[in-house]
N, C-alpha and C positions, 0 to 999 in steps of 0.2 A: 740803399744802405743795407749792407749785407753786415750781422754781427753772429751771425747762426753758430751753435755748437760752441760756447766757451762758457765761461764759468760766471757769469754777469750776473747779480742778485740784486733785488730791491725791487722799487717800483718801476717803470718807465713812465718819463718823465713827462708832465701834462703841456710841452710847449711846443705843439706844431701847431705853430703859427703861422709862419711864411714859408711854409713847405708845399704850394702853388704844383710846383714839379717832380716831386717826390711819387714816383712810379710804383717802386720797389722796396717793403720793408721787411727784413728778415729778421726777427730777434728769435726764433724758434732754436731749441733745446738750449738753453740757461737754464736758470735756478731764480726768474723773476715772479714778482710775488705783486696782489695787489688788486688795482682793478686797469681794465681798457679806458686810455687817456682818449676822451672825449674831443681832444684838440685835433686828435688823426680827422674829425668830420674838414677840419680845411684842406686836407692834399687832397685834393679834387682832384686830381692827375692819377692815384693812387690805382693800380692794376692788380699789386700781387703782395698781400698782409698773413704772414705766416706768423704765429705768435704759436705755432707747438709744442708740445716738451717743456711748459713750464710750472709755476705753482699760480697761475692766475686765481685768482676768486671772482668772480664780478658773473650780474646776469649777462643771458646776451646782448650786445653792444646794437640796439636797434636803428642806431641812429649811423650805424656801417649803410646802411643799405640804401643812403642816401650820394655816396660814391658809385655812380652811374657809369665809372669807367671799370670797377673793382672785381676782375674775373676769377681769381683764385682767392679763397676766405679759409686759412687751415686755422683752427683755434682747437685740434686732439689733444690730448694728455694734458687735459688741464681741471678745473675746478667749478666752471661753469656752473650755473646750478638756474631753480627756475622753471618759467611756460615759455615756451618762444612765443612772443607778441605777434600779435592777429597784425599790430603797425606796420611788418616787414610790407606786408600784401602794398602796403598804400605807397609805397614805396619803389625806385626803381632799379632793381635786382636784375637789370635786363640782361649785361655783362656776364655777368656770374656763371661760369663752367664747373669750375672744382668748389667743392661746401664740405665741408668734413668738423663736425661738430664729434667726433667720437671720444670716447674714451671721458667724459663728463659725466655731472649729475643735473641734467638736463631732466625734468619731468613734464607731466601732462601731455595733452593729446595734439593731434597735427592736423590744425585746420586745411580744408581745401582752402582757403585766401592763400597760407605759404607758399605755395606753389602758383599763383595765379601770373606773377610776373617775370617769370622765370624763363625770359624768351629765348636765351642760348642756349639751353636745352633742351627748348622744342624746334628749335630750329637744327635743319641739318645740318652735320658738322663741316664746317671747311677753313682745313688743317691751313691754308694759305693766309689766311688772315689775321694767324696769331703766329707765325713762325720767326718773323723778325721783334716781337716783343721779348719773349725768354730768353736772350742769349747773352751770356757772362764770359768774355775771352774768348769770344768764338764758341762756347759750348752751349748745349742746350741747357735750362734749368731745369731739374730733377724733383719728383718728391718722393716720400718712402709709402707704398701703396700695399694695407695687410690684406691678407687673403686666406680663409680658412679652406684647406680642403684636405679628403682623408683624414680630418681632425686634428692637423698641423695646422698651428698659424705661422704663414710663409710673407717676407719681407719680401716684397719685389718694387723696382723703380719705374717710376712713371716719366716721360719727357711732359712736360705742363702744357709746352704749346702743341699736343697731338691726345690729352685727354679730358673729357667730361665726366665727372664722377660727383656720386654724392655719397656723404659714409656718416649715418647715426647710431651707430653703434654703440655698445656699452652704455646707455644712458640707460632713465625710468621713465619711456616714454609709452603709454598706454594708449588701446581705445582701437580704434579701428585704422586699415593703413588708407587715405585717401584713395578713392579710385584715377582723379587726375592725375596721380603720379606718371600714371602711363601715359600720361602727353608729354614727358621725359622724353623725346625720340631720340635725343642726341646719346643718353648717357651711354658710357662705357662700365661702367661699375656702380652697384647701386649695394648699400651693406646698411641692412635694420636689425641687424641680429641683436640678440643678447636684450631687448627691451620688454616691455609689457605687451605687446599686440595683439590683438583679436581678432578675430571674424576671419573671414575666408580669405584668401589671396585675391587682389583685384584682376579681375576677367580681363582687364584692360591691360596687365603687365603683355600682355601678347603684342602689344604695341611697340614695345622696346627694342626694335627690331636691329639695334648697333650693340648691345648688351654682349656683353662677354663677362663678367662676373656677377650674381647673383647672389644677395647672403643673407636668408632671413632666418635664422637658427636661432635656437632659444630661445621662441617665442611662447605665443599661447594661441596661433591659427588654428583655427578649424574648417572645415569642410573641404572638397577638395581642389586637388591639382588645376587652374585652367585649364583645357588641353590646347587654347588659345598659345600657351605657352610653347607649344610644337613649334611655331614659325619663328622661333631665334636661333637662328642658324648660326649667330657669332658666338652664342652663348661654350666657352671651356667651363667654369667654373659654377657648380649649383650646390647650395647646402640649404636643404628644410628642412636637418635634422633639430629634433628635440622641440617637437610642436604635438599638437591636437588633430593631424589630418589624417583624413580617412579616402575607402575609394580607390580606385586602381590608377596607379601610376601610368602616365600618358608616354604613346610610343609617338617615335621618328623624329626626321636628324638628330640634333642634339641629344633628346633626349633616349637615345641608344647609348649611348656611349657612358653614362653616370652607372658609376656602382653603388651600394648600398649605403656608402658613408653619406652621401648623399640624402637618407631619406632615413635613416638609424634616428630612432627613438621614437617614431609614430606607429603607433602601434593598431591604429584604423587601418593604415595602408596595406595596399596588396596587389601582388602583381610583379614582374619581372622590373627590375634585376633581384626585389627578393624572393626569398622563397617559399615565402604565405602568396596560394593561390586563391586569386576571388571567387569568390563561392555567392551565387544572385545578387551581383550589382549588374544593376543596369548599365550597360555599356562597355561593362570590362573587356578588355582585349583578351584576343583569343591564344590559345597558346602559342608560340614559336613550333615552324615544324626543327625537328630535330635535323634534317639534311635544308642547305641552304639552297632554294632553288633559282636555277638561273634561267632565263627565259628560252623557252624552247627543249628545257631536258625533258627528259621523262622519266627519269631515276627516282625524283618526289614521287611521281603519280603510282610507280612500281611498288613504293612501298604503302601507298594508299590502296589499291586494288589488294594488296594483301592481306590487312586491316579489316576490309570489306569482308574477304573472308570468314571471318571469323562469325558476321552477320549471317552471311548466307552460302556458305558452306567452305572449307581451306581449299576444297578444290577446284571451286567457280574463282575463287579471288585467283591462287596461283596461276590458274588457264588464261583469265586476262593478263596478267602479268608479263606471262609467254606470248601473248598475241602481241604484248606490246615493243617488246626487243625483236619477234623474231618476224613480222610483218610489215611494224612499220607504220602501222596505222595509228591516226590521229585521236587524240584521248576524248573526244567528243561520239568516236564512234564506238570506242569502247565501253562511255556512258549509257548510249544506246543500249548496247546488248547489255549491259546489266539489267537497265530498266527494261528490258525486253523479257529477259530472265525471270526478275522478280516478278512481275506480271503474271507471267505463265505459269510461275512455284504456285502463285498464291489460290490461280485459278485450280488447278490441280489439286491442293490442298480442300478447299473449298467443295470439290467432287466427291473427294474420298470423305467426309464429312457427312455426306448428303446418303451417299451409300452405306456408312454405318448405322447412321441413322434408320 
């Protein structure tokens, strides 16, 4: 039943009854108002219940989660309000790939039980087994998928049977984020922004190794970065702006590529790409050399031997320098004579010292 996008107001109506086969219910962006009819718990067949974009009131509907077949659940832009009940956990949520409670007044905190049965998203994805579910005239079914980044928030479309996502956004949900979330392995997009959250980022987010957008902004996280977080390689999209984290920003793959909007308003943080240098943390990454070295030049090392100079004399660095373009010789042996060098300065010094005396 597709009624999506018109002007449909009131309540929807408390009579699925004999709705056994009913797959597919779309009443998302109307103008309906009310609470979640409690009769949807009989379409046992039910796969895909989009009620977004409307004026709902009601807490969350807990007794959805007893539709075992039920993989996409959008109830966004609506009035939700409330704890999410600990019930969901007792419950068989196995199905469930897309979750998006955003844009509500969802409160309180997220037990580890929500997530304890949530096996389609810890299980790896495979795009084959939902491909022949979404398809309306031969198309795929679509959702609208927000995404903050550079400080835009950008609409982009999803195909339902190729993504796993979960999106709590915009609620008042506090307290700390579950560290099981990172048994998520499936997800594609995971968005906590805009809530009450605390404590640090789970060490286990590094698990999430399908993740291509990340959104935890305006929160209240503190301490820092995983640098577990290094190994999401699908990760385009990262926003932890407007938190409490400190500590230097974690380098490679992905996270080369993030500029500062990314990490604007923490004012703990430091490190590349911005431009507060760490000054004694432990661990912080060392600077970038200014020339990009590629394996086997010697153009870096030329201007390190120069540098050196400045240590122990411009004309000992510039002579290695020369020895390095015009001989040929390998920078290990060039190491040598330095330490050869330095050795000998300091013996000498040491002489003259002994003579003054």
């Amino acid at each position: 039943m597709d009624l999506q996008v018109n002007n449909f107001y009131g309540k929807i109506p408390n009579s699925f009854v004999n709705n056994r086969k009913l797959s597919h219910l779309l009443l998302n962006d109307n103008q309906l108002e009310g609470l979640v009819p409690p009769s949807l718990a009989n379409c046992t067949s039910l796969e895909l219940l989009n009620l977004g974009n409307n004026k709902l009131r009601d807490k969350f509907p807990h007794w959805l989660a007893s539709l075992s077949r039920l993989q996409v659940l959008i109830l966004r832009f609506n009035r939700f309000y409330g704890f999410l009940p600990h019930s969901i956990a007792s419950y068989d949520f196995l199905a469930l790939r897309i979750f998006d409670l955003s844009e509500n007044e969802f409160t309180g905190t997220l037990s580890t039980k929500l997530f304890r049965n949530l096996r389609a998203m810890k299980d790896k994805h495979k795009q084959q087994s939902y491909s022949s579910n979404f398809q309306y005239d031969g198309e795929f079914y679509e959702i609208p998928v927000n995404l903050t980044t550079k400080r835009l928030e950008l609409e982009f479309t999803k195909v339902v049977a190729n993504f796993v996502s979960m999106d709590l956004s915009n609620n008042q949900f506090c307290g700390k984020i579950p560290e099981n979330v990172g048994q998520l392995i499936s997800l594609q997009m995971l968005n906590f922004s805009h809530n009450n959250f605390i404590g640090p980022i789970p060490t286990s987010f590094g698990n999430l190794v399908a993740l291509e957008s990340l959104d935890l902004s305006s929160n209240k996280l503190n301490g820092r970065i995983p640098s577990q977080m290094t190994k999401l390689t699908f990760l385009e999209v990262l926003n932890l702006s407007n938190n409490n984290l400190v500590g230097p920003i974690p380098h490679g793959n992905q996270f080369d590529t993030f500029d500062n909007d990314s990490y604007n308003d923490n004012s703990g943080l430091c490190g590349l790409p911005l431009s507060k240098q760490c000054v004694n943390h432990v661990g912080a990454e060392p600077p970038s050399p200014l020339v990009v070295e590629h394996e086997g030049s010697v153009i870096p090392f030329f201007w390190e031997v120069v540098m050196m100079g400045y240590g122990s004399g411009v004309v000992l660095g510039l002579s290695l320098g020369y020895i390095v373009f015009t001989t040929g010789r390998p920078w290990w042996f060039i190491r040598k004579v330095e330490r050869d060098w330095q050795y000998n300065f300091s013996r000498w010094v040491r002489r003259n010292r002994v003579r003054r005396n």
